[in-house]
NUVEXLUM-164723 format. One record per residue (C-alpha): residue in three letters; x, z, y. Coordinates in steps of 0.25 Angstrom, whole numbers, padded with zeros to 4 digits, always signed. Layout:
N
alaXZY ...
//
This chain:
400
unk+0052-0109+0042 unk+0054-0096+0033 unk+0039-0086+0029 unk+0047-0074+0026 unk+0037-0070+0015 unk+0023-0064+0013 unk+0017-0051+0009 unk+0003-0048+0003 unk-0003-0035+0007 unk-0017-0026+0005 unk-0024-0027+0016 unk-0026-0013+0023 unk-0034-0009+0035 unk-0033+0003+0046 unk-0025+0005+0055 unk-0012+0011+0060 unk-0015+0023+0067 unk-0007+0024+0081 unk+0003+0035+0076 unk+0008+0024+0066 unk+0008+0012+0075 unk+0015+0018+0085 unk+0027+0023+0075 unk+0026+0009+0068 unk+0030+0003+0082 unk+0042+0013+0083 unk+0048+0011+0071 unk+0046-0002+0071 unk+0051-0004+0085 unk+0066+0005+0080 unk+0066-0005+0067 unk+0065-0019+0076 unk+0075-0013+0085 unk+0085-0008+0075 unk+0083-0022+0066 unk+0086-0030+0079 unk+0096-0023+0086 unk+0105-0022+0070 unk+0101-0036+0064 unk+0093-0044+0074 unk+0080-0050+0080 unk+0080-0061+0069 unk+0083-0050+0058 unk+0072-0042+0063 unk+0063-0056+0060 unk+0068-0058+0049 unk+0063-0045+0043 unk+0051-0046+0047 unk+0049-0060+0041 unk+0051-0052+0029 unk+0038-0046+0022 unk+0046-0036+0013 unk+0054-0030+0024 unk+0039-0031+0035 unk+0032-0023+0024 unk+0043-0013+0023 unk+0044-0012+0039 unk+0029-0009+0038 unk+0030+0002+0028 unk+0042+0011+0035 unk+0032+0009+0046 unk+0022+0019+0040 unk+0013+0006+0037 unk+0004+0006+0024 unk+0016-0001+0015 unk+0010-0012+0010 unk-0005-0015+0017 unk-0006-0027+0026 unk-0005-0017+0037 unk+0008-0016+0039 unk+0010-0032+0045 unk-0001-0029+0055 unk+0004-0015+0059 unk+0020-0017+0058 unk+0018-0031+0067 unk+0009-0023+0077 unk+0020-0011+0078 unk+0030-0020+0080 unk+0025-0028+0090 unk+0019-0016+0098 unk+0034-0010+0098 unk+0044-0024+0098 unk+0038-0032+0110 unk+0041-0025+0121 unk+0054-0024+0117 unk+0054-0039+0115 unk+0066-0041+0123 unk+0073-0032+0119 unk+0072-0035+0104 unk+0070-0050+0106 unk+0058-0051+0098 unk+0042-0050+0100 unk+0031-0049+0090 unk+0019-0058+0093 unk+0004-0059+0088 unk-0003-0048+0076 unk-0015-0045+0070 unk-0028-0054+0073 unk-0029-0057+0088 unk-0015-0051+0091 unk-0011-0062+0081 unk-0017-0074+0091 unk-0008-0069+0103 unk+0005-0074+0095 unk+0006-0085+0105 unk+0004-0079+0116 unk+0016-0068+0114 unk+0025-0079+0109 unk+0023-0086+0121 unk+0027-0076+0129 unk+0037-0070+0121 unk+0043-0085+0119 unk+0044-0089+0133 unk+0053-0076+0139 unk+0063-0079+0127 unk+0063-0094+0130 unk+0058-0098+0115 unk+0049-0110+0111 unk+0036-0104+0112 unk+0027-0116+0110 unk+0035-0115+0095 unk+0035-0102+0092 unk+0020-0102+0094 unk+0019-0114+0084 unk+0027-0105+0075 unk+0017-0095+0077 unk+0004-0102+0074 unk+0011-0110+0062 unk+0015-0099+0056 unk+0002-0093+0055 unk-0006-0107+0053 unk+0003-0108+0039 unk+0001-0096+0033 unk-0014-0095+0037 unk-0017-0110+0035 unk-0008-0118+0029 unk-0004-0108+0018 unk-0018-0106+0013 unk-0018-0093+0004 unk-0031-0083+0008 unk-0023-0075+0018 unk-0030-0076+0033 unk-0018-0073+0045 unk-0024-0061+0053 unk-0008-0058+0059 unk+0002-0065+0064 unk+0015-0060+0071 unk+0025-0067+0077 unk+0039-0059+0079 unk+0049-0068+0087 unk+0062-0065+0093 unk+0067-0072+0108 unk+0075-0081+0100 unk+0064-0089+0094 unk+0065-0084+0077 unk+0051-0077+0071 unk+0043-0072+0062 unk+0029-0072+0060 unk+0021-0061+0052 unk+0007-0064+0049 unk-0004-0058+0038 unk-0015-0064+0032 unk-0027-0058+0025 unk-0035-0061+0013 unk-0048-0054+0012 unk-0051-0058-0003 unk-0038-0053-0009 unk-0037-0040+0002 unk-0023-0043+0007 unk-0015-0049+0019 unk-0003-0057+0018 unk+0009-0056+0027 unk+0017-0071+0031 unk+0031-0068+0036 unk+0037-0080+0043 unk+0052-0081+0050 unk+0058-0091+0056 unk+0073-0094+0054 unk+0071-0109+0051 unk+0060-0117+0056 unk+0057-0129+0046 unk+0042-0133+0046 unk+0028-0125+0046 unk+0021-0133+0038 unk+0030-0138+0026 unk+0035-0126+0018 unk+0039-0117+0029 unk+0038-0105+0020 unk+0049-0100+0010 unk+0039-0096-0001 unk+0023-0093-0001 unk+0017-0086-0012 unk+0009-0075-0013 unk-0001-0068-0023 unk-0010-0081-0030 unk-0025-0082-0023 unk-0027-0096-0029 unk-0022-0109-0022 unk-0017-0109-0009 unk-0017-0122+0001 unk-0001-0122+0007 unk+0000-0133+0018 unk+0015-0131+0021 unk+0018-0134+0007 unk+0027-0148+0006 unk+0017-0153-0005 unk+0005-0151+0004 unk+0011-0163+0013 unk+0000-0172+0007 unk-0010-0163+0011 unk-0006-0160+0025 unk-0004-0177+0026 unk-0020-0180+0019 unk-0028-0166+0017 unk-0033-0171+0006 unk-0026-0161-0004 unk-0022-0146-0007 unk-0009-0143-0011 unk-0008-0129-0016 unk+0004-0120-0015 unk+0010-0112-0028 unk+0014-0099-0024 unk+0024-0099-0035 unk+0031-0111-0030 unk+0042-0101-0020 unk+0041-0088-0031 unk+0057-0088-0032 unk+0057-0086-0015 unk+0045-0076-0014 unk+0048-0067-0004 unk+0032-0058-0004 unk+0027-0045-0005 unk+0014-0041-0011 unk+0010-0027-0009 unk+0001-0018-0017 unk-0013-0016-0016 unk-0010-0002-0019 unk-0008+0008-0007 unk+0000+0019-0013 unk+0015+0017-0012 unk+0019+0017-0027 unk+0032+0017-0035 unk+0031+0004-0039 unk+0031-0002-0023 unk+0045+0007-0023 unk+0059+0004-0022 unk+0060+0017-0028 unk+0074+0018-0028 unk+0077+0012-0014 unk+0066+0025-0010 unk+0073+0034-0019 unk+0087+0033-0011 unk+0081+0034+0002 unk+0073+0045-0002 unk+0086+0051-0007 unk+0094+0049+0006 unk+0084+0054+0014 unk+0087+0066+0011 unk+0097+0075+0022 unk+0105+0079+0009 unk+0108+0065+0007 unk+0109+0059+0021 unk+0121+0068+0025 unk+0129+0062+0012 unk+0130+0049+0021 unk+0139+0049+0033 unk+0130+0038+0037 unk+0118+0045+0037 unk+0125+0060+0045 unk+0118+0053+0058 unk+0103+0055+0051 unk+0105+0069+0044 unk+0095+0079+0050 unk+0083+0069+0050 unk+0077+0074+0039 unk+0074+0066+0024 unk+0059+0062+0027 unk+0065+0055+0041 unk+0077+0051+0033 unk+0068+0043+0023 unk+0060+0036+0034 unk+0072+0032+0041 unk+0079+0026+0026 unk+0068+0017+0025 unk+0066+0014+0040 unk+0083+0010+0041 unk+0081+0000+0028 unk+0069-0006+0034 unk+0080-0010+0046 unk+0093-0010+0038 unk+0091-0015+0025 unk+0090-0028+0019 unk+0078-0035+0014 unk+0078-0033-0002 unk+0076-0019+0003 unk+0061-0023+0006 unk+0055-0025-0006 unk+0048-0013-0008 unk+0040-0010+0006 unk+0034+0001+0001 unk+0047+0010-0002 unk+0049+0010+0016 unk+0032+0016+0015 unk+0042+0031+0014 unk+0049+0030+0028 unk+0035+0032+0034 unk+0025+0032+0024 unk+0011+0026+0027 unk-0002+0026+0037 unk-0011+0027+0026 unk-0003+0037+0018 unk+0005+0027+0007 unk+0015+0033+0002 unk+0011+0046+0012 unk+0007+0047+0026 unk+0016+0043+0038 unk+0026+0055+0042 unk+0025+0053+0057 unk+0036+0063+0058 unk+0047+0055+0051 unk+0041+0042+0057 unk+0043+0046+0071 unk+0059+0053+0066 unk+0062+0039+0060 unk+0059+0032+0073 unk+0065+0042+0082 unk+0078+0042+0074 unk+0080+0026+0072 unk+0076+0024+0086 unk+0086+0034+0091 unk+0097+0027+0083 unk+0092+0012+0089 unk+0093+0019+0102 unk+0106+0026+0100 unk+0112+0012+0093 unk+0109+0005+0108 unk+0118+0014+0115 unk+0128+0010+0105 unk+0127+0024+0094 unk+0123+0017+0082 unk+0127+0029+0072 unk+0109+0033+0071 unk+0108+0018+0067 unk+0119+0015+0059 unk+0114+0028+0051 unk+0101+0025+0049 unk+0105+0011+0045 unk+0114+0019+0034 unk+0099+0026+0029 unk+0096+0013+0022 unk+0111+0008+0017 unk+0113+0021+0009 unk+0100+0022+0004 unk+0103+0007-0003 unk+0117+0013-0008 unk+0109+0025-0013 unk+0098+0018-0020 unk+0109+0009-0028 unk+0110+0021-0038 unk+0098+0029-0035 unk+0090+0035-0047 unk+0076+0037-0039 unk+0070+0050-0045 unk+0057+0051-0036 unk+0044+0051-0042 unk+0036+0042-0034 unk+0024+0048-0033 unk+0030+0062-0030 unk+0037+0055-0018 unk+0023+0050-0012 unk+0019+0064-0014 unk+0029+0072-0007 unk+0029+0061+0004 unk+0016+0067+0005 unk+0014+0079+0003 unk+0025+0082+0013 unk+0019+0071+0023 unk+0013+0082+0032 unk+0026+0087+0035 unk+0030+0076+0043 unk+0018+0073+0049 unk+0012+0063+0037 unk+0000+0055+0045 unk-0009+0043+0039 unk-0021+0037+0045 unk-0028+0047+0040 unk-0023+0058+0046 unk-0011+0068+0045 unk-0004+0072+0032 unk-0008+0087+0028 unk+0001+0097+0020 unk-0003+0095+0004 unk-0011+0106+0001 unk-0007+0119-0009 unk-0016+0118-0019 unk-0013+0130-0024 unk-0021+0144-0020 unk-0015+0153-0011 unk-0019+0166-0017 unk-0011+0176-0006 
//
């Protein structure tokens, strides 16, 4: 059995207003169906096994980049938009948040038995997956979610967050399923997190005597698998800064953007007229499907295809949001009728801006970036959950 990784994450509250939700299921629905039909269900899994490549998912979703909002809110868009094309995409998205996250064996049941799967294992799977993280690994953090993604031929992954009310943050446990070896002896490639004192790990092999007589604690050293970590920990501050930036991975795709620039590659003739502001959005929306996974280090770098809910780094351009949707899911629909020019173009978004960046000088100023992407928010119909992005105001005095 493989755990993927983990991430550590602020907790936030709110909500996600309904004019977000319902474009986080659209976007979300065009990137499962492009991932799948190019690279397959069990490539789709895989990514989502990942915590680096999730949080990114999140952030070109117009989620706040690194709260623990983004599991609760991305699983919820996606299962809202990819069960009821369950057949179709050969894979279905069980349990949620709180009570939702009870029903897990009831929608695996169900969604077991049409494909002919073990249900009676899956369910095990389920529950002791869950029971390990919440139980077994002992380490202050209470599961309040827990997803189960299957596909009809049997492989999973499980995506469940717990919280910690004294420290303010949620944890996110990533779990895939290529080999099945034991849920109780070592079934996860590393655990290790920030240090809160001891922690009881009953799946560790030296706990055998324990498990045998309960008559002693055996505590696991988080530094034991620091050569295989594989986690992210984000910031307790909201505000995008340059330090959370690949600024030279943003600085090509900002470059590229630009319809100067596009119409120097013949790859690219397919997107010119879109506009740079949608081009951007699409660049980043292309590598979240396209490109590989040392591409994710940096989750925050995907919060400039549609910015966030909370206005960090600037307000969601609903505008360029709905142009990126309609324009990738005209290429998926074109690609199924066999034209796949639209797709193969947008996939090109991503691959030049990785040859770009290899001698790229950035020469943005960070912060005026932010600024511009705000000041000029308005124009593409900027929205937070506070309400709709304004024109900055002319200071100075109009005198005729």
């Amino acid at each position: 059995m493989k755990r993927a990784g983990t991430a550590d994450l602020p907790l936030h509250y709110g909500h996600v207003p309904l004019w977000l939700a319902e474009r986080m299921g659209k976007l979300g629905l065009a990137i499962t169906e492009e991932i799948i039909a190019n690279k397959g269900k069990d490539d789709f899994l895989a990514r989502m096994s990942n915590p680096f490549w999730f949080q990114s998912l999140g952030a070109v979703m117009g989620m706040d980049w690194h709260s623990s909002g983004i599991t609760t809110s991305v699983m919820r868009a996606l299962k809202r938009s990819i069960n009821p094309l369950a057949k179709e995409f050969g894979i279905y998205i069980c349990g949620g948040k709180g009570k939702l996250s009870r029903q897990t064996p009831m929608e695996l049941a169900k969604f077991s038995d049409s494909n002919g799967l073990n249900t009676k294992d899956l369910v095990k799977c389920s529950k002791l997956s869950a029971k390990v993280d919440n139980t077994a690994i002992q380490d202050g953090f209470q599961l309040y979610q827990h997803n189960f993604i299957i596909s009809n031929e049997g492989n999973w992954t499980v995506i469940q967050q717990g919280m910690n009310d004294k420290s303010s943050t949620a944890r996110r446990y990533h779990w895939h399923s290529p080999v099945i070896d034991s849920f109780t002896e070592e079934p996860h490639t590393f655990i290790y997190g920030q240090n809160q004192g001891d922690i009881l790990n009953l799946t560790d092999k030296r706990a055998t005597p324990l498990k045998q007589s309960m008559l002693s604690i055996t505590s696991e050293s988080p530094n034991r698998m620091i050569a295989e970590i594989n986690k992210l920990v984000m910031p307790n501050h909201h505000d995008v800064k340059a330090k959370d930036i690949d600024i030279k991975r943003l600085g090509a795709i900002l470059w590229l953007a630009q319809d100067k620039n596009i119409s120097n590659f013949d790859e690219l003739l397919l997107l010119e007229g879109l506009g740079p502001r949608t081009l951007q959005s699409l660049a980043l929306v292309s590598e979240i499907i396209y490109g590989n996974p040392s591409r994710f280090k940096d989750p925050a770098r995907f919060s400039f295809a549609n910015g966030g809910k909370d206005g960090h780094p600037f307000p969601v351009p609903v505008n360029v949001y709905d142009e990126t949707i309609k324009t990738l899911q005209r290429a998926i629909d074109k690609s199924k009728l066999g034209n796949s020019d639209k797709t193969q173009a947008i996939k090109s978004l991503s691959q030049i801006s990785q040859r770009v960046e290899k001698d790229f000088i950035p020469n943005e100023n960070f912060d005026e970036l932010i600024e511009k992407e705000r000041n000029e928010s308005w124009k593409y119909g900027g929205r937070t959950v506070f309400g709709k992005a304004k024109p900055p105001v002319n200071e100075q005095l109009n005198l005729f």
